[in-house]
NUSE-164396 format. One line per field, with one value per residue: x negated, y negated, z negated of N, C-alpha, C, O in turn; residue number from 0. Coordinates in steps of 0.2 Angstrom, whole numbers. Layout:
N
npx: c(X_...)
npy: c(Y_...)
npz: c(Z_...)
capx: c(X_...)
capy: c(Y_...)
capz: c(Z_...)
cpx: c(X_...)
cpy: c(Y_...)
cpz: c(Z_...)
opx: c(X_...)
opy: c(Y_...)
opz: c(Z_...)
resi: c(NUM_...)
% end
This chain:
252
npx: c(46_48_39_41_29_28_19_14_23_25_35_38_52_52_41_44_59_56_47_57_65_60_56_71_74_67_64_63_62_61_58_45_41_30_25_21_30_39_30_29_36_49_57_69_78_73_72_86_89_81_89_99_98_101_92_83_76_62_51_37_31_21_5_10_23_23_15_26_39_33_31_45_52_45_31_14_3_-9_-25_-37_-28_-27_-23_-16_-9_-5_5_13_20_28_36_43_46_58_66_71_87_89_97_88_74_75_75_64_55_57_51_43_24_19_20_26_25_33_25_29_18_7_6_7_7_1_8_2_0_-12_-23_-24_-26_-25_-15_-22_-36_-48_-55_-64_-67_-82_-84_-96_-98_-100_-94_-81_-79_-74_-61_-52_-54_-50_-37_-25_-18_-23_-22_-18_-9_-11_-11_-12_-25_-25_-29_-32_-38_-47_-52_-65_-65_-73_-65_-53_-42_-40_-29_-27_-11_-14_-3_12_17_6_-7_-23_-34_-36_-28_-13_2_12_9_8_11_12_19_17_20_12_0_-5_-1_-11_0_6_15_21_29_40_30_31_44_47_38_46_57_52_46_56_64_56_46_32_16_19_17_4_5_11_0_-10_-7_3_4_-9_-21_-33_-48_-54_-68_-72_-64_-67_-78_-74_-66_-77_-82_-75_-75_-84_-83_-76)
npy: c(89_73_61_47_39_27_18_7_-4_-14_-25_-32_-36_-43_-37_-22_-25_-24_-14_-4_-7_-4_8_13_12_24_43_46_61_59_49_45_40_30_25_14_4_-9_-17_-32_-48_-46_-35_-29_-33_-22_-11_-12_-12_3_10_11_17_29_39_53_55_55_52_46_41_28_20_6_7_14_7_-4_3_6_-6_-10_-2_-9_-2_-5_-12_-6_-8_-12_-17_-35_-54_-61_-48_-44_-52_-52_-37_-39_-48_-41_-30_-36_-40_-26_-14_-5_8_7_4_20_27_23_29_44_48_57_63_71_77_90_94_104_104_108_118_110_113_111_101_88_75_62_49_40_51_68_71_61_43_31_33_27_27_24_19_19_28_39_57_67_61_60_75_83_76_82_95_111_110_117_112_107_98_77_64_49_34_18_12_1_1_9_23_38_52_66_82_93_105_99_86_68_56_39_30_15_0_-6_-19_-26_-26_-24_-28_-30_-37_-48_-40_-27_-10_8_24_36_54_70_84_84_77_62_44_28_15_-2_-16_-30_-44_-59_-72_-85_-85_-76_-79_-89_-84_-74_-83_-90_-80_-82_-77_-78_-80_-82_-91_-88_-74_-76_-83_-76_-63_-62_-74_-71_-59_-49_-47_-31_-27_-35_-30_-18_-18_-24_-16_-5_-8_-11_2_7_1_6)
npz: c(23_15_8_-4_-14_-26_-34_-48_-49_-59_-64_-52_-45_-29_-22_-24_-16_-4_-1_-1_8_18_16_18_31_37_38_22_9_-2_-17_-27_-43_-50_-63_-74_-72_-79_-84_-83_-73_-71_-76_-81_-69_-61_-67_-65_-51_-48_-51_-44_-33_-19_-14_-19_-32_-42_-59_-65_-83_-88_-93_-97_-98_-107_-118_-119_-122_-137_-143_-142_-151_-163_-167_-170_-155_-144_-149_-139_-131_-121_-127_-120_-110_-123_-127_-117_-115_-127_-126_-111_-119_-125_-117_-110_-114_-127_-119_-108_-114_-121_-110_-104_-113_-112_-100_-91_-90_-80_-63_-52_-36_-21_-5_10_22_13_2_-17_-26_-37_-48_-56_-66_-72_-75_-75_-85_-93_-98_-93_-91_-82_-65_-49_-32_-32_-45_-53_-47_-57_-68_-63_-62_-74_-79_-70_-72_-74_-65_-55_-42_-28_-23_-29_-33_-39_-48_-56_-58_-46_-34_-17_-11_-8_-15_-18_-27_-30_-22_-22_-19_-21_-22_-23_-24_-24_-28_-30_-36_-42_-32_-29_-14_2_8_4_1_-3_-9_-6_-5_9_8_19_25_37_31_24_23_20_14_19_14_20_15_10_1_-5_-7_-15_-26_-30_-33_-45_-53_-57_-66_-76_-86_-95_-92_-77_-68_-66_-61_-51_-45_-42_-40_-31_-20_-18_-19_-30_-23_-17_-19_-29_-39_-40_-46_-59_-64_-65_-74_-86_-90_-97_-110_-114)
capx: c(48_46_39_37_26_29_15_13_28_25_38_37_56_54_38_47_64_51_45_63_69_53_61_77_74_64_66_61_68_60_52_41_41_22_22_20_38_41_27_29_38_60_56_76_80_68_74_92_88_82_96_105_97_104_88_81_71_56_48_33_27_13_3_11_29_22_16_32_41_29_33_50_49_42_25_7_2_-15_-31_-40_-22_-29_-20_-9_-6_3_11_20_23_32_43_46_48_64_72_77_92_91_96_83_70_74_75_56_50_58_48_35_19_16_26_23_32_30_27_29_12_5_8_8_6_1_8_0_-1_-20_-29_-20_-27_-23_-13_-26_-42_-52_-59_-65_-70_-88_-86_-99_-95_-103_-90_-75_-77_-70_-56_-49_-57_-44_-30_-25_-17_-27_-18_-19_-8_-12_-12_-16_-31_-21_-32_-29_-43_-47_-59_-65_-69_-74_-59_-47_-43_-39_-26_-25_-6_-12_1_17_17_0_-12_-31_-33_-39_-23_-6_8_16_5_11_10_19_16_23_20_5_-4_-3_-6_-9_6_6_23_22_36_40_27_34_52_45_36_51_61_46_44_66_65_56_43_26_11_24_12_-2_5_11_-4_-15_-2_9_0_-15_-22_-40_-52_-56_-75_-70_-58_-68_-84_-71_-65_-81_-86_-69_-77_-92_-81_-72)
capy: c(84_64_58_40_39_20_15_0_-9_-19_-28_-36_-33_-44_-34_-18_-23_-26_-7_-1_-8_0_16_14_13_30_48_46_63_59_44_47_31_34_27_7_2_-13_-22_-39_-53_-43_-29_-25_-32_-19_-4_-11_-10_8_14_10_20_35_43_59_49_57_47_48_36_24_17_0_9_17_3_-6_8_6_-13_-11_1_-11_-1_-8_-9_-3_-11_-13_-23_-41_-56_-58_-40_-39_-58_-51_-31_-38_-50_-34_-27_-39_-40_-20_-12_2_13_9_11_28_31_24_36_49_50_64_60_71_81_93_95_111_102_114_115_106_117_108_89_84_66_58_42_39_55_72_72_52_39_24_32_22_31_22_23_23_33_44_62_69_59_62_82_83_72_85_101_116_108_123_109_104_86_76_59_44_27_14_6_-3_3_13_26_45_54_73_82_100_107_94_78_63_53_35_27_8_-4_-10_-25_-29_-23_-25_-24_-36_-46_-47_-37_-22_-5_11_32_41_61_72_92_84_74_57_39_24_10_-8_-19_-35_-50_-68_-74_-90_-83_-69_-83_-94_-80_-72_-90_-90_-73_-85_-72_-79_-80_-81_-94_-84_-67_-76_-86_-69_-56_-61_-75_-68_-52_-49_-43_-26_-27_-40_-26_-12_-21_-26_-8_0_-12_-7_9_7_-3_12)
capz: c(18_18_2_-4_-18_-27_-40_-51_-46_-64_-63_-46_-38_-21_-18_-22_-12_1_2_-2_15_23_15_21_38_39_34_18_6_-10_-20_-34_-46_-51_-67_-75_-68_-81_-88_-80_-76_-69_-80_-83_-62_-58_-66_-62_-43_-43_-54_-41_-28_-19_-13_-23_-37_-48_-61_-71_-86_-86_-99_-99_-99_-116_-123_-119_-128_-144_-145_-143_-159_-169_-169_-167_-150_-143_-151_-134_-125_-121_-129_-114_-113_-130_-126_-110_-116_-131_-121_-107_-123_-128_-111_-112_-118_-130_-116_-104_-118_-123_-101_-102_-118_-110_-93_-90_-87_-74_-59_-46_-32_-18_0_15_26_9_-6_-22_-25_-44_-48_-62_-70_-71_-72_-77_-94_-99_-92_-95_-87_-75_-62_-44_-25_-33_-49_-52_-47_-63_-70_-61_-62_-82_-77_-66_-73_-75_-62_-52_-38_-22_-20_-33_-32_-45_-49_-62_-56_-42_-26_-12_-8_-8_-15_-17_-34_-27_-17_-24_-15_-27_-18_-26_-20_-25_-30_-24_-41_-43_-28_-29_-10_5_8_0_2_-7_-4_-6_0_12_11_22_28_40_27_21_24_16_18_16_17_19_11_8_-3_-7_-10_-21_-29_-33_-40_-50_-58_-61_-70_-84_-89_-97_-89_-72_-64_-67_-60_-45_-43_-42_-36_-24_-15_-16_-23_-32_-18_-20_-20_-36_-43_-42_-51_-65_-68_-69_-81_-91_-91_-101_-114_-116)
cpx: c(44_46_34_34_23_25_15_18_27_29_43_45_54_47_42_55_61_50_52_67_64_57_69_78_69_65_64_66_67_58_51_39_34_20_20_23_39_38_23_32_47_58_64_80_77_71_85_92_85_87_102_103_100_99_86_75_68_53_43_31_22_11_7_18_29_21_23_36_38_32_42_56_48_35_19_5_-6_-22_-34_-35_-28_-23_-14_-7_0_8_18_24_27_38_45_50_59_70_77_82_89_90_90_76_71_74_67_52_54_55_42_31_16_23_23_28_28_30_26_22_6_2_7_4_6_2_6_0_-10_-25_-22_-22_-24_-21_-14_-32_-43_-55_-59_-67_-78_-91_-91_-94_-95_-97_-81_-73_-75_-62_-51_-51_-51_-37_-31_-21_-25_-27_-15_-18_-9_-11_-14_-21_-29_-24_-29_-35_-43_-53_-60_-69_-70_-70_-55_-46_-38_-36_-25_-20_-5_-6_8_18_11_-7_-19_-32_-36_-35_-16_0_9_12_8_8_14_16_20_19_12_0_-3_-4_-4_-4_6_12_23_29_34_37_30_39_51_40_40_54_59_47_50_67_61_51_38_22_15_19_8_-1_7_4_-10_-13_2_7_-6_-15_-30_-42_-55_-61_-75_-66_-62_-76_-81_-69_-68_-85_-82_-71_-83_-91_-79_-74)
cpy: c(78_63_51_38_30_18_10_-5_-14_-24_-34_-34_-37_-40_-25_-17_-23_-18_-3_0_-6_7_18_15_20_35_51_52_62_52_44_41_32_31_15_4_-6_-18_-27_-44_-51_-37_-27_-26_-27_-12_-5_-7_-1_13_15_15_28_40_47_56_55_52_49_41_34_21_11_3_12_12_-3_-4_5_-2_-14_-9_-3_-10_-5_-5_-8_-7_-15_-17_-34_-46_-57_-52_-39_-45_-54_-43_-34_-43_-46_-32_-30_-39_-34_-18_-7_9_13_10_16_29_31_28_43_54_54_62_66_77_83_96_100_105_106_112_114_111_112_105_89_78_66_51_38_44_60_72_64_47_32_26_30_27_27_24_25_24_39_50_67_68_60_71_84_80_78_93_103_113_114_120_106_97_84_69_54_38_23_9_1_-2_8_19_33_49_60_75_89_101_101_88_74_59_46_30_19_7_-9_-17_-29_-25_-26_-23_-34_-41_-43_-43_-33_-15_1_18_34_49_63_81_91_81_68_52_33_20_3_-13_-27_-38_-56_-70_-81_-88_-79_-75_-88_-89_-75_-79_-92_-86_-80_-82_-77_-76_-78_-84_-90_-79_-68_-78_-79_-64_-55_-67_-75_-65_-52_-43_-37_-21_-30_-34_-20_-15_-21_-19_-3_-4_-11_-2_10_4_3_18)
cpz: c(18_12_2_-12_-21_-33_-42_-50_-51_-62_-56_-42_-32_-18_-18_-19_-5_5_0_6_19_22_19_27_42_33_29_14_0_-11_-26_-36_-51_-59_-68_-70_-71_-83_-81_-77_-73_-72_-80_-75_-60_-59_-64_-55_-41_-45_-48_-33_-24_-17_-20_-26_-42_-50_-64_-76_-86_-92_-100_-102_-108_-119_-123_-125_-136_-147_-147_-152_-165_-169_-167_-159_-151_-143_-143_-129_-126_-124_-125_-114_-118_-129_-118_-112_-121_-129_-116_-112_-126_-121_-110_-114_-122_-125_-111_-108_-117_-114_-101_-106_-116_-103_-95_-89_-82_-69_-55_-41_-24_-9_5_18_21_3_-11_-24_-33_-45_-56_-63_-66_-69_-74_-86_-98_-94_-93_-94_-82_-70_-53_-38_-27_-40_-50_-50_-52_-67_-69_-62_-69_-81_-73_-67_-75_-71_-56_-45_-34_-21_-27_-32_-38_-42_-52_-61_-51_-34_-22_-12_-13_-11_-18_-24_-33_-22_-17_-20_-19_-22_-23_-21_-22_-29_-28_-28_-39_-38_-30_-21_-5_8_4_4_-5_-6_-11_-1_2_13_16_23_33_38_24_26_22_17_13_19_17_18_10_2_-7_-10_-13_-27_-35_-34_-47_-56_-63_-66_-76_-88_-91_-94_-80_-67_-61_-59_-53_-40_-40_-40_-32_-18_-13_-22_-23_-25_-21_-22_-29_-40_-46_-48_-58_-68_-70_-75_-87_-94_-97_-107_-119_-121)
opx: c(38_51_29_38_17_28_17_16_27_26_48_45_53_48_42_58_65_52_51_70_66_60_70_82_68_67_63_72_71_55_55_36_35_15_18_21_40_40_19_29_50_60_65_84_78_73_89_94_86_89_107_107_99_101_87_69_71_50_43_30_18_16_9_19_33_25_25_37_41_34_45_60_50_32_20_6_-9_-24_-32_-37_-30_-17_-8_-2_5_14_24_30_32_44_51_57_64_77_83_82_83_86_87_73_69_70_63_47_54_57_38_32_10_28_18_33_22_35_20_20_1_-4_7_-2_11_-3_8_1_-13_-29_-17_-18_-22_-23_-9_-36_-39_-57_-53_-69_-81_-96_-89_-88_-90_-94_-77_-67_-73_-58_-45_-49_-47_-31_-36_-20_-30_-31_-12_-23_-5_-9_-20_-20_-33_-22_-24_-39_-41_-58_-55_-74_-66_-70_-53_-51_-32_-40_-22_-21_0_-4_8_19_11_-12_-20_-33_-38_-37_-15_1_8_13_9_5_19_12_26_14_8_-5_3_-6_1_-3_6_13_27_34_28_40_32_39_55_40_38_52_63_50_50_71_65_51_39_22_13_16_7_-4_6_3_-13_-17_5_8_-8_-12_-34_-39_-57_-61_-78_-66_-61_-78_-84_-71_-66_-90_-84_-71_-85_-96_-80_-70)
opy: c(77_62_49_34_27_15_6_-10_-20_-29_-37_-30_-33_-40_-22_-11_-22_-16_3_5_-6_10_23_18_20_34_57_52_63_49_42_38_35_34_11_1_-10_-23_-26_-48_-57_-33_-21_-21_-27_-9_0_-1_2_18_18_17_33_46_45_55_59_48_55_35_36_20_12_2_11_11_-6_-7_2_-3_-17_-11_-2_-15_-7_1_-8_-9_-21_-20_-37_-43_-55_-51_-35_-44_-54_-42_-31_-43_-47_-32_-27_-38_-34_-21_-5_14_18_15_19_35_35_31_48_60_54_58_65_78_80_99_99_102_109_106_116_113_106_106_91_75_69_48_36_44_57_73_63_46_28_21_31_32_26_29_30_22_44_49_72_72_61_73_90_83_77_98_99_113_115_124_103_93_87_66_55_37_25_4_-4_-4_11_15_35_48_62_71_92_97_99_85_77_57_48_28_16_11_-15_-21_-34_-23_-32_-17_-39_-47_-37_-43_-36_-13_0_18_36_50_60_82_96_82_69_52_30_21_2_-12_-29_-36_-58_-72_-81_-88_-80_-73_-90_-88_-73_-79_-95_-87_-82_-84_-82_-70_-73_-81_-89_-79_-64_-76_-79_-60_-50_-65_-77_-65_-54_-38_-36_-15_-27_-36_-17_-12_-18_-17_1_-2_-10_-2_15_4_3_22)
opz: c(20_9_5_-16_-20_-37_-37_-49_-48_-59_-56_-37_-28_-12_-13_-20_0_11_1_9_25_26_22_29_48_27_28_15_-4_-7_-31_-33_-56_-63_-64_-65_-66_-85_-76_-81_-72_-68_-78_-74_-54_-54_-62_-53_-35_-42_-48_-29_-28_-18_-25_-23_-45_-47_-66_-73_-82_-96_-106_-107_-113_-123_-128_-131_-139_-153_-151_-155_-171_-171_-161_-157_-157_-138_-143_-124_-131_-124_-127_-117_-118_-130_-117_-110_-121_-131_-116_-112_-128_-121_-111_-119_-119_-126_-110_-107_-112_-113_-98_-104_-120_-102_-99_-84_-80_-72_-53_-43_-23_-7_5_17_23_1_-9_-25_-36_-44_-61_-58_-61_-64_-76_-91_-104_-88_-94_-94_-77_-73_-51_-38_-25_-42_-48_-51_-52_-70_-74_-61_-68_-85_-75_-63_-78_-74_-53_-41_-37_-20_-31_-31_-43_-37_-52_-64_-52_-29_-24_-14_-18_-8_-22_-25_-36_-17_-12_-19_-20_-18_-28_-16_-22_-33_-26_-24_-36_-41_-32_-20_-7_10_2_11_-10_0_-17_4_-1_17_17_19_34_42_21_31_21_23_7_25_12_21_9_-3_-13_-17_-17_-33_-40_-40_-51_-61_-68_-70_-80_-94_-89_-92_-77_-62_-55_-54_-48_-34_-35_-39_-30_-12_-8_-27_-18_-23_-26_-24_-34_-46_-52_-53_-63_-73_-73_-78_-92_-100_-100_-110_-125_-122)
resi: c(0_1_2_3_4_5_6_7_8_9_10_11_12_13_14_15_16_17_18_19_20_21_22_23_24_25_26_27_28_29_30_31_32_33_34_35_36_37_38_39_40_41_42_43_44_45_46_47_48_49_50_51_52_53_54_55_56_57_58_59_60_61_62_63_64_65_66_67_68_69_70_71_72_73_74_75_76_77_78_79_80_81_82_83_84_85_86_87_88_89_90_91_92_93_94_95_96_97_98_99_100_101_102_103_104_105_106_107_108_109_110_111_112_113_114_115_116_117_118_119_120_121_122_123_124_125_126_127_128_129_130_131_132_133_134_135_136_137_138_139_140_141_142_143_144_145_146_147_148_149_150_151_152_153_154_155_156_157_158_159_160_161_162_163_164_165_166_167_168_169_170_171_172_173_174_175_176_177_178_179_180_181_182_183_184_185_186_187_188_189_190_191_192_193_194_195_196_197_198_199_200_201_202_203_204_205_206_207_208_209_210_211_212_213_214_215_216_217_218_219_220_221_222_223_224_225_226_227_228_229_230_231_232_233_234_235_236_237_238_239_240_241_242_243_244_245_246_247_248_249_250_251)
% end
């Protein structure tokens, strides 16, 4: 089994028609949509595009897809969202229909799937317990062993914090699948995981910065500049990224 495990898309289609067409040219049989699909600047091209796909699609929720949800409600979003933050989730929030709400409060936050060779794959959001914990390549380990206490899976797929990298919490191995929207990473592209029966490995897809640039800026979204200026022709270094998230942490 050929699995392609898609995190953090946030909004970003021409980086995720990018790793699309990576997919289609290989024996890809599943792809797991890992969760923070919408919150950013094509949130409703985004989920058109994979509405339309014929491959064997699993989804799971992500924090932002929840507060998404919450805004579109009406309700209070989450104390701790920064002022941008609530400024762009509650215009995502507007772009939506109805039905694609209720499609994004209705996604699971977690999935597991049997892979031959492998045995069973945990997809998560963030951690298995919450899907807005930080955890890094140099999280204590003190730290990380409650996060993952009582998972009776070996492989253990996430996302969220937008990195690539692997890391072991007794037997378990903690797989982070980065970010195909908003990478933290050492150049631009689109990054993503491919499992398979003989193990993994990370994937990075390069795209037309420019042209992903100028239709980013056409969608119209708020803070569009911005998101291109730091997300698609360049991406936060991930010595700078990983400093910044463990200081998240201590906030917290």
């Amino acid at each position: 089994m050929n699995i392609a495990a898609l995190y953090d898309i946030h909004g970003n289609l021409p980086a995720l028609n990018a790793v699309l067409g990576e997919i289609e040219k290989s024996e890809v049989d599943l792809i797991v949509i890992g969760g923070d699909i919408v919150s950013g600047p094509m949130p409703q091209q985004v989920l058109e595009r994979l509405f339309q796909l014929k491959h064997r699609i699993l989804y799971l929720r992500g924090n932002g897809d929840r507060e998404v949800v919450t805004a579109y409600d009406g309700h209070p979003l989450t104390e701790e969202l920064s002022e941008k933050a609530v400024e762009l989730t509650n215009w995502v929030a507007a772009q939506i229909s109805k039905k694609e709400r209720d499609f994004l409060a209705n996604l699971p936050e977690q999935q597991i799937l049997q892979i031959p060779k492998v045995g069973e794959v945990l997809f998560c959001h963030a951690t298995p317990r919450s899907d807005e914990e930080i955890f890094t390549p140099i999280t204590s380990h003190n730290r990380l062993i409650p996060m993952f206490e009582g998972i009776n899976q070996q492989i253990i797929v996430c996302g969220h914090t937008h990195l690539q990298f692997e890391r072991r919490v007794g037997s378990r191995k903690i797989i982070n699948a980065g970010s195909v929207g908003m990478p933290f990473a050492h150049s631009s592209g689109a990054y993503w995981l491919h499992l398979h029966s003989e193990g993994y490995k990370f994937r990075r897809t390069e795209f037309d910065g420019e042209e992903a640039a100028r239709l980013i800026k056409a969608a119209g979204s708020p803070q569009c500049e911005e998101f291109t200026k730091n997300n698609v022709l360049k991406v936060p270094a991930v010595n700078d990224a990983i400093g910044f998230l463990e200081e998240l942490t201590k906030k917290r």
